[in-house]
Backbone as numpy.savetxt, mean C-alpha at the origin, in Angstrom:
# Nx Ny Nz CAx CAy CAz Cx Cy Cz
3.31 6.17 21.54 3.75 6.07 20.17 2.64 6.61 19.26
3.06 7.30 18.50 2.19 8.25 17.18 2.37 7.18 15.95
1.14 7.32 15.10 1.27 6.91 13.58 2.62 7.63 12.78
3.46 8.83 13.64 4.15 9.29 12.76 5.67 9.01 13.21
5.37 8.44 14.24 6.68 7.42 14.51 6.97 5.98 13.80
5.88 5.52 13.06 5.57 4.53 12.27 5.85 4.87 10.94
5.63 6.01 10.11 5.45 6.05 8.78 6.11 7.98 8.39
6.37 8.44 7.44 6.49 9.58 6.95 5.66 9.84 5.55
5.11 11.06 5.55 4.80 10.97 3.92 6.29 11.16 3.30
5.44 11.17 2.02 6.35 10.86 0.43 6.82 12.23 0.38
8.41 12.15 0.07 8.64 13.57 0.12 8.78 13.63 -2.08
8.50 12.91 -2.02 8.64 12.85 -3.84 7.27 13.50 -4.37
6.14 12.72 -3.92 5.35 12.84 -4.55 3.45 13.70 -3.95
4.77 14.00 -2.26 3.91 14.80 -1.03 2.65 14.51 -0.61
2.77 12.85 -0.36 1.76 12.17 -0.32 0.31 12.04 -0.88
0.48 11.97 -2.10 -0.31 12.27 -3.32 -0.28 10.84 -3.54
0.55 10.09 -3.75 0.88 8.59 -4.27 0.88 8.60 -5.52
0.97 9.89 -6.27 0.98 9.72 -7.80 2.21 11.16 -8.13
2.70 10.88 -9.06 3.47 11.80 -10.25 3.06 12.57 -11.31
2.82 13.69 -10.74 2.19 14.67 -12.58 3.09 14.43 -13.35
2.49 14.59 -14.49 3.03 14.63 -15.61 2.86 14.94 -17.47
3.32 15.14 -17.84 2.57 15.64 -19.27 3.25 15.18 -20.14
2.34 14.30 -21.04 2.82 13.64 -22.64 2.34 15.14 -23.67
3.23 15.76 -24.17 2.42 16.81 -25.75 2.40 15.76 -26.93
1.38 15.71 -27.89 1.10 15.42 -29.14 0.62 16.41 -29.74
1.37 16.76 -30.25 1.29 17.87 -30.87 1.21 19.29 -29.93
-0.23 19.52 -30.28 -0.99 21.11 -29.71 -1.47 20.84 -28.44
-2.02 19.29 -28.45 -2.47 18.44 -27.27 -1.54 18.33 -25.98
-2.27 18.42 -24.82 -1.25 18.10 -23.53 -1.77 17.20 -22.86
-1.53 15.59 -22.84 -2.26 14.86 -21.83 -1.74 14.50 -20.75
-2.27 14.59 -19.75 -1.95 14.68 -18.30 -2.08 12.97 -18.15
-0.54 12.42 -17.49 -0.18 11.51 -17.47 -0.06 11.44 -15.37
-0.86 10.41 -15.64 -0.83 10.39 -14.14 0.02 9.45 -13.03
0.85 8.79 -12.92 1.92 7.91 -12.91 1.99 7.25 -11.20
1.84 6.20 -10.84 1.91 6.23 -9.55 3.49 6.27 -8.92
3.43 7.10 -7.71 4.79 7.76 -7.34 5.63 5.97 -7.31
7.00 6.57 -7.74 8.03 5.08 -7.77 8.99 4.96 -6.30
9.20 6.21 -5.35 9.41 6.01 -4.53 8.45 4.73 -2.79
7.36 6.03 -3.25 6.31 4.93 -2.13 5.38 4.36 -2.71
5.35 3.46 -4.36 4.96 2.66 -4.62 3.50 3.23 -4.78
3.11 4.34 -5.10 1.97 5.10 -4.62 1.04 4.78 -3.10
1.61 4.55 -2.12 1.04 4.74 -0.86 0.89 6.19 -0.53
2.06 6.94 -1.09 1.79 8.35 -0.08 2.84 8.48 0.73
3.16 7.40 1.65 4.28 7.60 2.67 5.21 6.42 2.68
5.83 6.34 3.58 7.20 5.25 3.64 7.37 5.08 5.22
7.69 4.34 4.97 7.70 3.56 6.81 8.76 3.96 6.99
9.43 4.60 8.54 10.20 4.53 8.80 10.86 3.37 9.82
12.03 3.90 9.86 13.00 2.36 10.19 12.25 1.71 11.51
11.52 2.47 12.68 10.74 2.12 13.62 9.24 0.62 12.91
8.81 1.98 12.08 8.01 1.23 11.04 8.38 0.18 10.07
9.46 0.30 10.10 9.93 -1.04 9.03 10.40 -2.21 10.40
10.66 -2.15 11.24 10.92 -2.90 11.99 9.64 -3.27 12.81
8.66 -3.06 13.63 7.17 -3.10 13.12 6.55 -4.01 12.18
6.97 -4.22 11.02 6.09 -4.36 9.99 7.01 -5.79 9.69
8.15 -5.83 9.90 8.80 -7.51 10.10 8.70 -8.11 11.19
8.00 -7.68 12.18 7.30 -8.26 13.44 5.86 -8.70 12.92
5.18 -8.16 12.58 3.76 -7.75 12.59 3.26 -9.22 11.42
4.06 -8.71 10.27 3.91 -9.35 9.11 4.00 -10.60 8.86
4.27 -11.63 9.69 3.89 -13.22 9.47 2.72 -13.66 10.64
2.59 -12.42 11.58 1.43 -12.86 12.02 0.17 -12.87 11.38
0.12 -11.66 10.32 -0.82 -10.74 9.99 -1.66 -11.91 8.67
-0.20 -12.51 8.11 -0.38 -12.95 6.84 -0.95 -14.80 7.42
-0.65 -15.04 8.94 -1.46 -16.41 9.39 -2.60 -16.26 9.48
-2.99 -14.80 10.22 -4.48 -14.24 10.46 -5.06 -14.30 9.12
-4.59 -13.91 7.69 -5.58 -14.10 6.46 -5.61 -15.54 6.28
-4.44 -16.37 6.00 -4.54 -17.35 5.67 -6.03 -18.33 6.23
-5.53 -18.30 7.96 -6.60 -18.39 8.75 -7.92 -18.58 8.25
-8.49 -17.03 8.09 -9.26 -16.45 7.74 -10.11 -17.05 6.22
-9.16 -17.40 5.45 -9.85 -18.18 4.27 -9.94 -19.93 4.36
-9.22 -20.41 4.94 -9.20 -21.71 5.56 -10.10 -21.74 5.90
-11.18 -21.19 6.97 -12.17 -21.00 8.19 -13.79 -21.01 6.95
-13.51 -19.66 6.14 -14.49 -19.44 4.83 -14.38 -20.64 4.52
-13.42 -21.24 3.81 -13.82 -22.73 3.17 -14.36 -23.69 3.46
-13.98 -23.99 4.73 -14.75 -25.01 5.63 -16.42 -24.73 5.74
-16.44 -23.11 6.32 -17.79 -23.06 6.55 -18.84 -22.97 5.47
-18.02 -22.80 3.82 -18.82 -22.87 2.75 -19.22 -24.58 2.32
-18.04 -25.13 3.05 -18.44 -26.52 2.43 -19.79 -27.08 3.66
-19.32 -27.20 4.66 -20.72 -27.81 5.93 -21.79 -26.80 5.21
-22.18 -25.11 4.86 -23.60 -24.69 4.78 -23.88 -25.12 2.78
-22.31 -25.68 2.37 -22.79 -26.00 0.61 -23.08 -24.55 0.22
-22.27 -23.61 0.77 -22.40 -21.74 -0.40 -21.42 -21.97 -1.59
């Protein structure tokens, strides 16, 4: 299995994760930089392999942080950081 069986770039914003764009005021042109609304500005989009993946993955991932700051707290309170 490839990373590209997992994910595709952005065909909106060609994995840039952002949207050109231009506000004129007047004579002025300011370059409006917008993050892409399709992939949320990531760049790419999971595909359905990848989205299925990522509802497996994703309540483990989010016990491992939780974990992870539970563990910090404890060990800040026994060294008093």
């Amino acid at each position: 299995m490839l990373i590209s069986d997992l994910k595709k770039t952005c065909n909106e914003c060609e994995g840039s994760g952002y949207i050109a764009g231009l506000k004129e005021l007047g004579t002025i042109q300011i370059n409006l930089r917008q993050s892409c609304h399709v992939c949320s500005g990531k760049g790419f989009n999971l595909t359905e392999l990848g989205q299925e993946f990522w509802k497996l993955y994703k309540p483990m991932i989010q016990n491992l942080i939780k974990n992870s700051f539970q563990n910090k707290s404890e060990c800040s309170d026994v060294f008093d950081l």
